[in-house]
C-alpha positions as CSV (number, residue, x, y, z in Angstrom):
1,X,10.1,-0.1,-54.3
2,X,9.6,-3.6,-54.4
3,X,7.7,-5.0,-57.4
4,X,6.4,-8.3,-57.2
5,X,5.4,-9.9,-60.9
6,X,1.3,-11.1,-60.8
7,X,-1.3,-11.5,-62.8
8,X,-4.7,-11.2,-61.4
9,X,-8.1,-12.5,-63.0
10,X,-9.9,-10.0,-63.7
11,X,-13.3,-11.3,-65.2
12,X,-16.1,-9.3,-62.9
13,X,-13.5,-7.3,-61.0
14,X,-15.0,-3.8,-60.1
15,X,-12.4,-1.5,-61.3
16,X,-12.8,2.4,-61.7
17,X,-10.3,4.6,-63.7
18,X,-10.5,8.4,-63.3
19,X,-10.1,10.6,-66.1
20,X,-11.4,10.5,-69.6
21,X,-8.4,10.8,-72.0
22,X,-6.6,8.8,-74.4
23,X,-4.4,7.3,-71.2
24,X,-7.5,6.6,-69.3
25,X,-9.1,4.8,-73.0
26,X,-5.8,2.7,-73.3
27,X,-6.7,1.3,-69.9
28,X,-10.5,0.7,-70.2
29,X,-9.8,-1.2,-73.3
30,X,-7.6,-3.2,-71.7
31,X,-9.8,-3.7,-68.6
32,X,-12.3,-4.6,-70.8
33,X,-10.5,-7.1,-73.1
34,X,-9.0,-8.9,-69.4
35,X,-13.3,-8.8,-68.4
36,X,-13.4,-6.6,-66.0
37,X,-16.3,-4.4,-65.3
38,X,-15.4,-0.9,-65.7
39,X,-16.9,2.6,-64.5
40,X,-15.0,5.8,-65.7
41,X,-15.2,9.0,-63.4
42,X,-14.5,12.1,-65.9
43,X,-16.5,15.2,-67.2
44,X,-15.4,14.6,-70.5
45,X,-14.7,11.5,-72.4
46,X,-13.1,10.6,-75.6
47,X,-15.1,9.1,-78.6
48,X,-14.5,5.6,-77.8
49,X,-15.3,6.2,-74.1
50,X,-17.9,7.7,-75.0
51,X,-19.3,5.0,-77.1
52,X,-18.8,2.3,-75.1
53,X,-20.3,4.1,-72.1
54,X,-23.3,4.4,-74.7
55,X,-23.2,0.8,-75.6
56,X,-23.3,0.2,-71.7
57,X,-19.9,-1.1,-72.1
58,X,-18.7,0.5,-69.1
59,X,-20.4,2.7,-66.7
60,X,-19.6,7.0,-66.5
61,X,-20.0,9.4,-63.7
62,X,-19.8,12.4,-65.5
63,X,-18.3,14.3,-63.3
64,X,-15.0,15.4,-61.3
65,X,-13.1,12.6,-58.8
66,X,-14.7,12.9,-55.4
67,X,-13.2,11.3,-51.8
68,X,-15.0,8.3,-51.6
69,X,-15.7,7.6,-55.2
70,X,-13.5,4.6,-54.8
71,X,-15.1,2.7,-52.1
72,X,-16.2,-0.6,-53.5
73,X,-14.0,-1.2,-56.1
74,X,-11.0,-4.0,-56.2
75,X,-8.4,-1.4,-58.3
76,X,-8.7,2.1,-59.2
77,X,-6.6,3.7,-61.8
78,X,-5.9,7.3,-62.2
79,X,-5.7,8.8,-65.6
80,X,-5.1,12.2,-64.9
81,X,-2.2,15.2,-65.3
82,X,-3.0,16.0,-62.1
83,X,-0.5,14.9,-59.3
84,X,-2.7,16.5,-56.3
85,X,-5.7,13.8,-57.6
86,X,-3.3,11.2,-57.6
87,X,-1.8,11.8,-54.2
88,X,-5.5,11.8,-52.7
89,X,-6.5,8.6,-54.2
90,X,-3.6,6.6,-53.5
91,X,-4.5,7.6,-49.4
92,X,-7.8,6.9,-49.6
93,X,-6.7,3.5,-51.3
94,X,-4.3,2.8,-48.3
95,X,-7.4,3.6,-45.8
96,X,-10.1,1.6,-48.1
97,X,-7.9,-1.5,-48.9
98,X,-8.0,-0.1,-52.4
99,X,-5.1,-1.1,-54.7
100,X,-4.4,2.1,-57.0
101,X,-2.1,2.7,-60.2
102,X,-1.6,6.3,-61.0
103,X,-0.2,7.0,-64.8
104,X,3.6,8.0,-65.0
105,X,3.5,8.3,-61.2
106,X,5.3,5.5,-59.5
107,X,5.5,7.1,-56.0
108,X,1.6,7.2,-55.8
109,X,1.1,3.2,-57.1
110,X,0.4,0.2,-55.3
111,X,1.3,-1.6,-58.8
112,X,2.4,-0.7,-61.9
113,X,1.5,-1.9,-65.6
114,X,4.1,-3.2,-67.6
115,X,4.4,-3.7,-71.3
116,X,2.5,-6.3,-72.8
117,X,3.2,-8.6,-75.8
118,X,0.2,-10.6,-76.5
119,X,0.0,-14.3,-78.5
120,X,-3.3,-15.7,-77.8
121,X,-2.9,-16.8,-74.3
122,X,1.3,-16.2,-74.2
123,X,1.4,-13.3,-72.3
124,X,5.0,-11.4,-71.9
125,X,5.3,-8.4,-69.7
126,X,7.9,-5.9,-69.6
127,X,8.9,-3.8,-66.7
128,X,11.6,-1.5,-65.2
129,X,9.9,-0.7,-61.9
130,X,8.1,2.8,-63.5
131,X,11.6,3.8,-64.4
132,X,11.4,4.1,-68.0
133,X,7.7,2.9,-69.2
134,X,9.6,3.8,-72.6
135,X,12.2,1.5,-72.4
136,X,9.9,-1.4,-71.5
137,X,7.8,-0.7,-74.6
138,X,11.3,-0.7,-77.0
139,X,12.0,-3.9,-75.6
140,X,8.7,-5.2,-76.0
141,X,8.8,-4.0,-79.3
142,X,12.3,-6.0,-80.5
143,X,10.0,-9.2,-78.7
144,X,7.0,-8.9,-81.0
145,X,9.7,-9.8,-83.7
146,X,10.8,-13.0,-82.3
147,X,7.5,-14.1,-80.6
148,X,5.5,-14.5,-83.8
149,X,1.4,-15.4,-84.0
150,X,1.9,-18.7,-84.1
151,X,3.1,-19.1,-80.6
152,X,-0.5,-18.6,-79.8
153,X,-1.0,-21.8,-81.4
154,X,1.8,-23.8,-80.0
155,X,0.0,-22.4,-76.3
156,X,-3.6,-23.8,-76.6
157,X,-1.3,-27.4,-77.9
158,X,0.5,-27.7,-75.1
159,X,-2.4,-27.2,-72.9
160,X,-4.5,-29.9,-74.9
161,X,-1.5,-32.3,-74.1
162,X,-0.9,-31.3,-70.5
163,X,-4.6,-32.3,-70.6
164,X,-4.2,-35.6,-72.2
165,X,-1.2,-36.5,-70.2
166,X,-3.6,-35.7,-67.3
167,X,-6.0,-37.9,-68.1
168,X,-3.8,-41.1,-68.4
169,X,-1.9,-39.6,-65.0
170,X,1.5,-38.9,-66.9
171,X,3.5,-36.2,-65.6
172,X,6.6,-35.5,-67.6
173,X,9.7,-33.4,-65.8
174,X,10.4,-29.8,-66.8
175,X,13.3,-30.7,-69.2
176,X,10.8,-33.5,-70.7
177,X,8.8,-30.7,-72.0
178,X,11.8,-27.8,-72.3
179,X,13.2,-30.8,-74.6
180,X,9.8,-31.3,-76.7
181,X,8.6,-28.3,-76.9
182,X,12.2,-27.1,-78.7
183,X,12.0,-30.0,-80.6
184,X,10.0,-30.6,-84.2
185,X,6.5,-29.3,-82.8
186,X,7.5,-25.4,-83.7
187,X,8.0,-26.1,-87.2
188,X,4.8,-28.5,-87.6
189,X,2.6,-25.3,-86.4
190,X,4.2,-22.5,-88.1
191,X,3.1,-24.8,-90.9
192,X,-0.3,-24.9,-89.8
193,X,-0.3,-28.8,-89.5
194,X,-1.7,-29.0,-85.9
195,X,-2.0,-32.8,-86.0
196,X,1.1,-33.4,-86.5
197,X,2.6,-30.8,-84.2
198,X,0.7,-33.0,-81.0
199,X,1.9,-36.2,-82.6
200,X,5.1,-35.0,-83.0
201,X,5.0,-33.0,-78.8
202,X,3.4,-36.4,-77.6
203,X,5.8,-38.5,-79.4
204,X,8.6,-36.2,-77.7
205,X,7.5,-37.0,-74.1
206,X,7.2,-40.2,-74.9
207,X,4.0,-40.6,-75.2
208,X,2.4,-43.6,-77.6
209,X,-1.1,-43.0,-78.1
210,X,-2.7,-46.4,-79.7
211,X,-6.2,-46.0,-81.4
């Protein structure tokens, strides 16, 4: 299989995920959190499914997958034991134009999901084409120790002077930045001092802002 990195927005994206265990919760939340709008196919639900489908958090059909319950939707995700379920709604998403991920089946997916490490808006996914979802999750694991919060921080900075940069139609190279943002800026925010970390990243792309 070939696996081509993406991310997709996902804010009002109809998604539907079958089955109502603790795999199928793992995904809703993270539908939810990404803002999509989620309705969950099962006959039973787990507590927080089942409170957020009371909170009108999502949407439930209470009851068992049937063929054409994914008509409609952008991505349906199958959160089931059940390898005969998966095989039938990973056809009907090849007729219907449906992009499906099965759990733990690779061989019935028209994407996978890897292992995320989240800092604000850094995003850092880990993959090993469905082999070893385990091994992605290790290695995602040894990056939450070197990718700390504040890297969350030194995101939403850069973007505030891309922005400025882009206002007085500057557009520094690649190694510009790769040199700045290596340069003093990481130790100004992991000290909190925000002013001087864009001082110090505008100062580095040689940038003189006059007041």
């Amino acid at each position: 299989m070939g696996y081509y990195p993406i991310y997709l927005e996902m804010t009002g994206r109809h998604c539907v995920v079958i089955g109502g265990g603790a795999v199928a919760e793992r995904k809703v939340e993270a539908l939810l959190e990404a803002g999509a709008a989620v309705t969950v196919i099962s006959r039973i639900l787990t507590e927080r499914l089942t409170r957020w489908a009371d909170e009108r958090k999502i949407r439930h059909a209470a009851r068992s997958y049937a063929p054409g319950d994914i008509g409609g939707y952008d991505l349906a995700f199958v959160a089931t034991d059940d390898s005969a379920i998966n095989a039938v709604v990973h056809d009907e998403g090849k007729n219907r134009g449906v992009w499906v991920n099965a759990a733990d089946d690779p061989a019935h997916c028209d994407f996978i999901l890897p292992s995320v490490l989240r800092r604000g808006a850094l995003a850092v996914a880990v993959s090993t084409a469905g082999k070893s979802p385990a091994l992605s999750r290790s290695i995602r694991e040894e990056l939450e120790g070197h990718f700390s919060d504040d890297y969350g921080l030194l995101v939403e900075l850069a973007a505030d002077v891309r922005d400025e940069l882009r206002r007085r139609s500057l557009r520094p190279s690649y190694e510009a930045w790769r040199r700045a943002l290596n340069g003093d800026v990481r130790e100004h925010v992991r000290r909190g001092d925000l002013a001087q970390a864009r001082g110090s990243l505008l100062k580095d792309l040689g940038v003189t802002l006059c007041e």
